[in-house]
N, C-alpha and C positions, 0 to 999 in steps of 0.2 A: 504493500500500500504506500509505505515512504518514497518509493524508490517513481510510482505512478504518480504520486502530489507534485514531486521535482520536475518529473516529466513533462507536467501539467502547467505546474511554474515557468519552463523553460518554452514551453509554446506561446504562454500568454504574453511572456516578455518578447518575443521574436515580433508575435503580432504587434504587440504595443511598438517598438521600434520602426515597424515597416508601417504602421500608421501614422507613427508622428514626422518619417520620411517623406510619406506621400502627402502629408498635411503642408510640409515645409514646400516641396513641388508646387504645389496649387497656389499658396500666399507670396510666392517670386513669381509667380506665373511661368516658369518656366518649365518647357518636356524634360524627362528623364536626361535624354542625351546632349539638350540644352546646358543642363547642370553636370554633366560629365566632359563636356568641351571645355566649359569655364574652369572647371578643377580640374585639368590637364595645364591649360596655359598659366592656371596660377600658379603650378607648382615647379613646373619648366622652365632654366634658366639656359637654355640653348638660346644662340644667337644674341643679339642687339634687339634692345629695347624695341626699336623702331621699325625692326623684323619681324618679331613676333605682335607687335600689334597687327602690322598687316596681315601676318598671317590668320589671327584672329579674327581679323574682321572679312576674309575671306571665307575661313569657315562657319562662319556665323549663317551667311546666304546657304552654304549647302545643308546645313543642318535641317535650319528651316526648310527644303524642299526634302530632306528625308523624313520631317514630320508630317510635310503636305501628301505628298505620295507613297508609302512607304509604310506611316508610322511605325519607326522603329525604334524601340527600348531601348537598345546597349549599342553602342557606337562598336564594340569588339565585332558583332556581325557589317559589319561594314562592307564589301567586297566588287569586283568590277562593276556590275550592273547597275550599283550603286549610282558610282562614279559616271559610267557614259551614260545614264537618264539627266545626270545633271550637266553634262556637257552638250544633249543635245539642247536643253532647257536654256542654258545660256547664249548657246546659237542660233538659238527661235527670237531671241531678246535681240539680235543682234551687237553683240557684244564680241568686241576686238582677239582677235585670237593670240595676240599676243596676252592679255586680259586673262584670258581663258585659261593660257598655259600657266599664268601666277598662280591662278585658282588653283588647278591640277597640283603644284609647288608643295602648296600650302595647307592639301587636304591630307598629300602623303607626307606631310611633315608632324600632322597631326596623326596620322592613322602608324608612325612608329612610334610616337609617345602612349599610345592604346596598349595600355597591360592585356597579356594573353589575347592578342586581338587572335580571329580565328583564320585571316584568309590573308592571304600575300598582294598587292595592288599590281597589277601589268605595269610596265613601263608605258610611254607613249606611243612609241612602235607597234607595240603589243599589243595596245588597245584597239589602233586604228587595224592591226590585219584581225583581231579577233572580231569586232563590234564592225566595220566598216565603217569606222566615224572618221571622218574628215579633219584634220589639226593642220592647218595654213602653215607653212615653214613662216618663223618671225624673220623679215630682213635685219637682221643684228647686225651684219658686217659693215663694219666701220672702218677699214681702214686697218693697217698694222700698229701694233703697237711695243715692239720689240724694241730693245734697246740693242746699237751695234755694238761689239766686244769692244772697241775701240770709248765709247763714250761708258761702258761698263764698268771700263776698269780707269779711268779719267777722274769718275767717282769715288772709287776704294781711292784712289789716291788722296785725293783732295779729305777723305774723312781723315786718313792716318794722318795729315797733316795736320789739322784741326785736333786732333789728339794728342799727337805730337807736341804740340804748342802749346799746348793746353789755355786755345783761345776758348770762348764762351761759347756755349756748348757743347763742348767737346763730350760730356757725357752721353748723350744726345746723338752725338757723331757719331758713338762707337756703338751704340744701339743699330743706328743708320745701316753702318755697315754691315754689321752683323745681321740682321734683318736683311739685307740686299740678298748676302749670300746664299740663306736659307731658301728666299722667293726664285732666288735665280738657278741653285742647282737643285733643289729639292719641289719644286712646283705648287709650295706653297701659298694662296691668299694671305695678304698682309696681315688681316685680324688674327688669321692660324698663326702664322709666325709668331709675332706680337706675344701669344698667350701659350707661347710653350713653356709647360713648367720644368720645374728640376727635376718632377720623378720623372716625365715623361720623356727629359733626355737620357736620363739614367738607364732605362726600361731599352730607349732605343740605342744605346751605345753596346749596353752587353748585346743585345742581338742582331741589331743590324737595320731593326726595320721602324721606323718612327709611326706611331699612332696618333692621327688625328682626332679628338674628341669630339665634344658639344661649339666647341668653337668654330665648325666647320660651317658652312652659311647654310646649310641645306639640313644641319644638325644632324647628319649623316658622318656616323666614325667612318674612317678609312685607311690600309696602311699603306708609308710612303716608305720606298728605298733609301736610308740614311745615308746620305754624298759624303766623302772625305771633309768637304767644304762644312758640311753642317756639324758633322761630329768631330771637327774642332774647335768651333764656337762653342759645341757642348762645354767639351774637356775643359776650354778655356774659362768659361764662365761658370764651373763647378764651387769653387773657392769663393767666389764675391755671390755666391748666391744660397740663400736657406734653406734646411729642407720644408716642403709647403709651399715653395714665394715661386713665383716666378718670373725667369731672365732678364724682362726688358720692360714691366708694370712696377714703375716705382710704389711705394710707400703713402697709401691713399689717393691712388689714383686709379681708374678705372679702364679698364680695355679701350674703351672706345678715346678716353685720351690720352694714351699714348701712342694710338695709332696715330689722332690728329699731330700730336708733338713730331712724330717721325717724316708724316708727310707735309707737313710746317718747313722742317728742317728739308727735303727734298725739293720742295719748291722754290726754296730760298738759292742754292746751289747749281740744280741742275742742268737749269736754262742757260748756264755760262759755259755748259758743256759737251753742247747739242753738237754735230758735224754734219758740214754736205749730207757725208750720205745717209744718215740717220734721219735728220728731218726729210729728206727726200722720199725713205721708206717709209714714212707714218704718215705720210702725203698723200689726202682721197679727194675725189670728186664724186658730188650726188648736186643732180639737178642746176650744173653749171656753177658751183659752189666748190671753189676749195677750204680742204679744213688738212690741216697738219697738230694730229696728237701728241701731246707731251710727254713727255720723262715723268713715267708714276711706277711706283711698286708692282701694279699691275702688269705693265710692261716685261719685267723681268719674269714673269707667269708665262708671258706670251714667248718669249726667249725659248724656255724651257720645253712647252711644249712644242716650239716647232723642232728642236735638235730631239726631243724622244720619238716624234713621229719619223722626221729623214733616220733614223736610226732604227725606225723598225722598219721601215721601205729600202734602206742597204740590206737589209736581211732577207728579203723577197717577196716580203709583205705589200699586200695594193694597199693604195692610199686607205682607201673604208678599213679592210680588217685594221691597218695601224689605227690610225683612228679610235677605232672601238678597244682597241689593245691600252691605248693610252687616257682614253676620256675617263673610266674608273680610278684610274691613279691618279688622277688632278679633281675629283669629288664631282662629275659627273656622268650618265646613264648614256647618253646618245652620240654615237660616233658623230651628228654633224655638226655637234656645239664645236668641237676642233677644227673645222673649217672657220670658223671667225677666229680661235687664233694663229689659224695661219693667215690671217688678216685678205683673205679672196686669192691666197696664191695655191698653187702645188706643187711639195720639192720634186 
């Protein structure tokens, strides 16, 4: 009889719980999965502030059309069919397909934060031969944005000197460089760089292969091949840094400004650096317009990826498969994103 009163206890208290849950649902007015999007992005500190709001407010629209259509309870059933009713939804709205692809971004970004979700999302490829849904290629190409070896290393110079000297900034400088190097042999985004910590050099010095976290823009981990170039900055900067801290984020200060401080300091320098034929290669026209791209961190991303693509194409690889060989190592899915940073060329 004790053991059925507990029993008894434990039900009524289950109930009581899941009524004062669904009580709480009705007086927010929000659906079940409504409240499980919001306490996903509350508790997720991947990417910049300014990232994840958008990404939230993109998912906010699809939620709601899995309420409208759909209604469904738990965001973990989530799966393609999902996805392409709300893509056809969007492009009944008429809505820009560049637009559309942020969305898509933003729902798989949400849909790896989904504890024990139950179904894996297709890629965009994937989707268009499975579903026959139509995704407009976005015109991204811009232009090159590579820096020549020449103005690369005109850079490292001019930091060591600034170091050297120990004129103002020179701290700053040596972050500079240090960071170049990382973005240019290792095909790092400047925020990854920026927020490598000491375990994660440690982690990648004994073995070889460096892990990108939550830091990554897509919040998508991934591993990169450690360069000689980058696991000397490690080595180097083991001693002047604590365990917990990381490399190049001073002492209350926040990812997002130290990348500004770095690319402050880049701006400042670079443009007295430029040559012929570098401003020549980052030299575009659209629509009777020329535009010549600057000297940014970025640039050295594009560096990187054009010499690991010619380097899987000396190995017998066509352009596509390199492509695809290489877009996972630099933190994206679709071999054609690497045709913009070969900036419209083919080695």
């Amino acid at each position: 009889m004790g053991g059925s009163r507990e029993d008894s206890g434990k039900c009524q208290c289950a109930r009581y719980v899941f009524f004062l849950k669904k009580r709480r649902e009705k007086m927010s007015g929000r659906s079940p999965i409504q409240n499980q999007a919001e306490k996903i992005f509350r508790h997720t500190r991947s990417n910049s502030f300014g990232t994840r709001s958008r990404y939230q407010s993109s998912c906010r629209k699809f939620i709601e059309h899995l309420d409208d259509h759909f209604k469904m309870k738990n965001l973990r059933n989530i799966q393609d069919k999902h996805l392409v009713s709300y893509i056809k939804h969007r492009q009944s709205q008429g809505v820009a397909p560049k637009t559309i692809k942020n969305d898509i971004g933003a729902i798989k970004y949400m849909h790896d934060l989904i504890p024990r979700a139950k179904h894996a999302l297709s890629n965009n490829d994937e989707l268009k031969k499975g579903f026959s849904i139509s995704l407009e290629q976005t015109p991204a190409v811009k232009g090159d944005r590579a820096w020549t070896q020449q103005e690369y290393e005109s850079m490292q110079k001019r930091t060591s000197e600034i170091i050297q000297k120990g004129e103002k900034g020179a701290e700053t400088a040596r972050d500079a460089r240090d960071v170049m190097k990382i973005c240019r042999t290792m095909g790092l985004r400047v925020t990854e760089a920026v927020a490598v910590s000491r375990a994660q050099a440690e982690k990648a010095v004994r073995s070889g292969i460096y892990q990108v976290k939550n830091e990554a823009k897509n919040g998508k981990w991934r591993k990169v091949p450690l360069s000689q170039e980058g696991k000397e900055v490690f080595i180097e900067r083991f001693p002047k840094t604590s365990r917990g801290q990381r490399f190049f984020i001073r002492q209350e200060e926040k990812t997002h400004e130290a990348v500004n401080r770095l690319e402050k300091f880049m701006s400042n320098h670079c443009s007295k650096l430029e040559t012929p034929e570098g401003v020549e290669k980052r030299t575009w026209r659209k629509s009777d317009k020329t535009y010549t791209n600057s000297l940014t961190f970025h640039g050295l991303r594009y560096g990187y990826v054009q010499d690991r693509v010619q380097e899987e194409v000396n190995q017998g690889f066509s352009l596509e498969q390199a492509a695809m060989r290489v877009t996972q190592e630099v933190g994206h899915e679709r071999g054609k994103v690497i045709l913009v940073y070969l900036g419209g060329r083919t080695p």
